[in-house]
Structures are given as structure tokens and as C-alpha cells.
N, C-alpha and C positions, 0 to 999 in steps of 0.2 A: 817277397817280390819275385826271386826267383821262380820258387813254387806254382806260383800265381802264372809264369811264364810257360813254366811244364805243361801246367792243365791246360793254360789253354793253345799251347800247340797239339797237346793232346785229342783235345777236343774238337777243332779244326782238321785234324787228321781221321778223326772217327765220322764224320759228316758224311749223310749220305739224303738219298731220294725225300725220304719221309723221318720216321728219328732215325737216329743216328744206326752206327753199320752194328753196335753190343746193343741194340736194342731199347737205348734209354729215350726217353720221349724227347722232344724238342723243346729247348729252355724259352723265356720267353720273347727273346730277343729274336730269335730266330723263328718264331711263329708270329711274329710283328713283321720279318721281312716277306714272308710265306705270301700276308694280307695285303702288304705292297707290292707285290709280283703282281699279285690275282685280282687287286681291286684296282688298287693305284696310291700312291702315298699320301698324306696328310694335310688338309691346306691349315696350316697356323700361322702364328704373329710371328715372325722372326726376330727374334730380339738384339740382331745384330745390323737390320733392315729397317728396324721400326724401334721406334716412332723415328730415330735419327739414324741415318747411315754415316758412322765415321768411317773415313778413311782409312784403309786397309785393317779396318778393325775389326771383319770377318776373322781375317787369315790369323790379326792377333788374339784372337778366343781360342780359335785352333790350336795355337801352340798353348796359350796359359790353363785349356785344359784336358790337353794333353795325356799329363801324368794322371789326372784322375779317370780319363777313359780307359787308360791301358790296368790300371790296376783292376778292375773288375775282368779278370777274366774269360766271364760267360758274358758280355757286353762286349767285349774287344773283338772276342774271338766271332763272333759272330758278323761284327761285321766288319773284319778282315776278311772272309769267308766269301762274304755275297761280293762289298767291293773289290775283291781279287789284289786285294794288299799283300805285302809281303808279310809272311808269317813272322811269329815270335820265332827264334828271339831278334831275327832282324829290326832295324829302326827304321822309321819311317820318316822319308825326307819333306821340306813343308809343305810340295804339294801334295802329298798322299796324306799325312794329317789333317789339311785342309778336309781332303777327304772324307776321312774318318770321321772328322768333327759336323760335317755336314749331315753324314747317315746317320749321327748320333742326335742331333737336333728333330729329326722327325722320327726316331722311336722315340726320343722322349714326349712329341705330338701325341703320342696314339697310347691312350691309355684303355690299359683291357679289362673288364669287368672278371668276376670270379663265374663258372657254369660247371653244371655236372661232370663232363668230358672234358672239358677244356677251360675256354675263353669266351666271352663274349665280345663284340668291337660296337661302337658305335661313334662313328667320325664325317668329316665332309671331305670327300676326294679332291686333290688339289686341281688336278687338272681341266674338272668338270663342273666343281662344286657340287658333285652329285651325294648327296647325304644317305647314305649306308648300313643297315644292320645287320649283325650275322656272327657265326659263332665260327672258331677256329677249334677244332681237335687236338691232341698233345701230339699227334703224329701228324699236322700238319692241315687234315682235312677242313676246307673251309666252306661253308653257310652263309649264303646272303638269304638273308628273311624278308629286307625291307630296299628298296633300293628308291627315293621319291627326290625331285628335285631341290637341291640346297639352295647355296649365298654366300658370296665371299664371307669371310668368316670377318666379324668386327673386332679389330682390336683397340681395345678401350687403351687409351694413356694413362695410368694409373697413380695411385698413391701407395702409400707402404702401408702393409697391416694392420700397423699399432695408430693408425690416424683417427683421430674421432671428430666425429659427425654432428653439427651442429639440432639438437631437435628438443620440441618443445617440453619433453619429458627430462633433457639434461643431455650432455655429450654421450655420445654412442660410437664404440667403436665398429669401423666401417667393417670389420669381418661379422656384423650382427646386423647388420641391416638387410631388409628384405625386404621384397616385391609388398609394399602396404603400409613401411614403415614411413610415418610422418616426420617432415625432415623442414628444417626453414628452408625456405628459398627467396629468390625474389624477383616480385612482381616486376611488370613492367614499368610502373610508376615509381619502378624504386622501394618500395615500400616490404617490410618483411611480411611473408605469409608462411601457414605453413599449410604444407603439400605432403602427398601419399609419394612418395617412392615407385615411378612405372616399368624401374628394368634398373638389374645392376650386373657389374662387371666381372670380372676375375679370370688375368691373365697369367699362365707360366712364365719364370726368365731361371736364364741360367745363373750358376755362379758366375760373380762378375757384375754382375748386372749392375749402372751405376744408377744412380737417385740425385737429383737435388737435395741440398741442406741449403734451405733460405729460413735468415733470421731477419725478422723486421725488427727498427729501432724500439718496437713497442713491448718485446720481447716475445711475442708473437714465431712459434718454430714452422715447419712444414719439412717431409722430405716428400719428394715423388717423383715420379719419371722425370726427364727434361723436354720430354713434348707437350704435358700438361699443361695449358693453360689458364690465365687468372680469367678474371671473369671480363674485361676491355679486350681479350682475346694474345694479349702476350704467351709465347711458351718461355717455363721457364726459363728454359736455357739462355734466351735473348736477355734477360736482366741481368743488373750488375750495381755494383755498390751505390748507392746514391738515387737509385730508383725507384719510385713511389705506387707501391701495392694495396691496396685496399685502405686508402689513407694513411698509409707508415711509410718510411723512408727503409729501401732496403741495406740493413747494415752487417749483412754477411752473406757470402753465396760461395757456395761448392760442391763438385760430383765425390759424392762417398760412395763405396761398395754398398750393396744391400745385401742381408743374409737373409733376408723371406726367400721362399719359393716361387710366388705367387703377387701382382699386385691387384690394384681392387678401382673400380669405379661404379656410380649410383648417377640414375636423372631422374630426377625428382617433375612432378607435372606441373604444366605451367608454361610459360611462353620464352624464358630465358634460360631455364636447364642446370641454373645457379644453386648454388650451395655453400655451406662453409667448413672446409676444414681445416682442424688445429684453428679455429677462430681466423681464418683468410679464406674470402671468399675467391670461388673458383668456379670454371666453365666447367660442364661435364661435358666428358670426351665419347659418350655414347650418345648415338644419333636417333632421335626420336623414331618411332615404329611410324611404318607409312600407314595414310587412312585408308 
């Protein structure tokens, strides 16, 4: 830890124009900030914003992760650097964690492709939604190739990972599902059909990130976001013991941690956007494409 603290006061103190002032190229934290100077930062899902905003539960992420941003010290240092925090080994009081945790959430937005020279980016800028390509240099130098109109960016309410997918071929789990993949749904008449799959999901969350655990009396499982909705249009988080899900009576509910990185949603075609997973049918939380 110590160590960890050296380097990156070290590193903080070598910062200069382009790489650094010994000539080492710019890590890649700091060639993430470079693109947010020059382009503008990241519009993503906030997952302390979305799908539910608790209650000072920004400022609580900030502290419980804390200790896992400061230990990376080509992460920390970087953006103590830009956001003009106090260096190591100083501590940082909770609103400058806040801080921290904030510029940390939108590098973790912007993921950079591998390129000859450098980097490649390709993202939707939050301020304009303007959708962006271009390549970043190890010293800094940045490329827009593409710059064309975007869209707020859609954040699906998800499921976790390991969920599978009700479809004619047998369960599927939903990190295998694609753009084609036939999926049961249901009609409007109520009735089961099955349908092509027109657009699926997959969104980042942090560590931390909570899930529903609902168990129907029928033994029937699910975990997924708390803004998911069943398919009468409940999110989960509104149920509770004694409430009646796709014909079961709910007989357990609770927020667990998730350890995916990522959760997942699919809309299958058709007029209700219905699906089944873990055998409970559910809304899909991505919005049909416009005609």
C-alpha cells in the first residue's frame, strides 16, 4: 500500500504537457482525461442515478469505494491530478471523494479500443449527445475521424448474467442471446408465440451494485435490477412477500450485492416486448426502435 502511495505521488509529480516530464508516455487514465478535456465526457447510465436514486447513496459508493480507487495507483493518481485533489499521502475528506468517485465513474464509461500509436475511442458525448470517433496518441495527441449526431444513450434495467431465457430450442442463457435469436414471447391475446429477438441490452455497474433476489412460492428464482419490471408493469423493488407474480405468490424478496460487471436485457418482436426469465415472465426495459 505504501509503495502503491510513493508511485503515485511520484507519478503526479512527473506530469507534465504531453507524457510525462522522464519522457514515459501517458497511462491510460490520463489519456481518457486528455479525450474529456478535447471532446467532452461520457453520457452513460449512472448506476447510482438509475434505474433508482437512493438517498445519499451517490456519496455512499464514494466512500465504500474508496479504498479500491486509491489502491490502483495509476487510476488515483490521475485523477487527483486533473481534479486538483490533494495528493498522496494526504486523505481525502468526503467531499473530495465524492470527487474522485465521480471522475472515476466516467473513465470507467469510456472504454478505449487497442491502435497502432495509441488508442482508439468511440463514445456519445454527454453534453450533446454527439457520437464521436477518433484515436488518442500515447503522448496525448487526439483524432476525431467521425463526429455525426447521437441519442441519449438507453439504459436497459437489467438482469444478471447467469439468467436464462425462455426459447423454443430450451433455456438460454441471456449473455447468448442475439439480434435473431427466437425467444417465447407474448402475444397480445395472451397467447405464447415465438419471436426473433430485435435488439439487446448490456449495461456496466459498479461494485456494489444491488439486484433483487425474488423467489416465488412455486420455487420459481430471479435476480435483476430493482427497476425491472414484471410484465403488468410492476418494478421489482415495489413487491413484497405475499404478492402475486406471474401466477405465484411472492415468497421471498431481497437486495443482494451482484458480482457481474455488466447486466443484460433482450426485446424480443411483437406488440408486448414480453419475455421469460428464470421461468417469470417480464417487461423488457428497451424501447422499441422508432418506424
Amino acid at each position: 500500500m505504501k509503495r502503491a502511495l510513493v508511485a503515485a505521488v511520484l507519478l503526479v509529480a512527473a506530469m507534465a504537457c504531453g507524457t510525462t516530464a522522464a519522457g514515459i508516455p501517458l497511462n491510460e487514465y490520463q489519456l481518457k482525461f486528455r479525450i474529456f478535456d478535447q471532446v467532452g465526457p461520457p453520457a452513460f447510465c449512472d448506476p447510482d442515478f438509475y434505474p433508482i436514486e437512493r438517498l445519499g447513496g451517490e456519496q455512499a459508493s464514494a466512500l465504500s469505494n474508496y479504498a479500491q480507487i486509491r489502491n490502483n495507483a495509476e487510476l488515483y493518481s490521475a485523477i487527483v491530478e486533473h481534479e486538483h485533489l490533494p495528493a498522496p499521502p494526504a486523505e481525502l475528506d468526503d467531499a473530495q471523494k465524492l470527487t474522485l468517485y465521480r471522475a472515476f465513474k466516467k473513465l470507467r464509461a469510456l472504454v478505449l479500443g487497442p491502435a497502432a500509436a495509441g488508442f482508439t475511442f468511440d463514445y456519445t458525448v454527454e453534453a450533446s449527445f454527439m457520437h464521436v470517433q477518433g484515436t488518442v496518441q500515447t503522448d496525448g495527441t487526439i483524432s476525431v475521424t467521425s463526429k455525426t449526431q447521437g441519442s441519449r444513450p438507453n439504459c436497459p434495467i437489467c438482469l444478471s448474467a447467469a439468467t436464462l431465457i425462455s426459447t423454443p430450442a430450451g433455456n438460454v442463457v441471456v449473455t447468448a442471446i442475439r439480434v435473431g435469436t427466437l425467444v417465447w414471447t407474448q402475444a397480445a391475446d395472451g397467447k405464447r408465440i415465438a419471436a426473433p429477438v430485435i435488439e439487446v441490452g448490456s449495461t456496466p455497474v459498479l461494485a456494489g451494485h444491488l439486484m433483487v433476489h425474488l423467489t416465488l412460492a412455486d420455487g420459481r428464482q430471479l435476480w435483476a435490477s430493482p427497476g425491472h419490471r414484471t410484465a403488468d408493469g410492476r418494478p421489482l423493488c415495489s413487491l413484497g412477500v405475499g404478492d402475486v407474480v406471474d401466477g405465484s405468490r411472492v415468497s421471498g424478496w431481497e437486495l443482494v450485492p451482484y458480482a457481474g460487471d455488466h447486466t443484460y436485457d433482450l426485446l424480443p418482436s411483437g406488440p408486448t416486448g414480453f419475455y421469460w426469465a428464470n421461468g417469470v415472465l417480464l417487461s423488457s426495459t428497451i424501447s422499441p426502435p422508432r418506424p
